[in-house]
C-alpha positions, 0 to 999 in steps of 0.5 A: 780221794776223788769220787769216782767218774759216773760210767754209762754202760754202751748197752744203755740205750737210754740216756738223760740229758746229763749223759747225753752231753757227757757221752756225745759233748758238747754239753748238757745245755746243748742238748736241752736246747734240742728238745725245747727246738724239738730237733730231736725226739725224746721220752719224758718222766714226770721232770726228766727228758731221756734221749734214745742214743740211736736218735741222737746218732741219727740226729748228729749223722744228719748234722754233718756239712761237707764243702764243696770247693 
């Protein structure tokens, strides 16, 4: 039997990097990226980077292109 899926709970504010990418894709590469970039603020715990999910909301709504024809 398979091990069972890691769920995040929505009232988690909180997030590491692991749920990061699988909350809100596209990977957790991506995601260390933007902190090593300094894109987005974070918290660091001894070896452990936590995003704040209302930063990384602003951060993708602010990564939004529209195109103008």
């Amino acid at each position: 039997m398979p091990a069972p899926c890691h769920q995040v709970s929505p009232a988690k504010r909180l997030l590491s990097v692991k749920e990061s990418g699988q909350i809100y894709g596209p990977s957790t590469w991506y995601w260390r990226e933007r902190i090593w970039a300094v894109d987005l603020t974070f918290i660091k715990t001894g070896q452990k980077y936590l995003l704040d999910r209302m930063d990384i909301e602003d951060y993708l709504q602010n990564q939004k292109v529209t195109h103008h024809n």
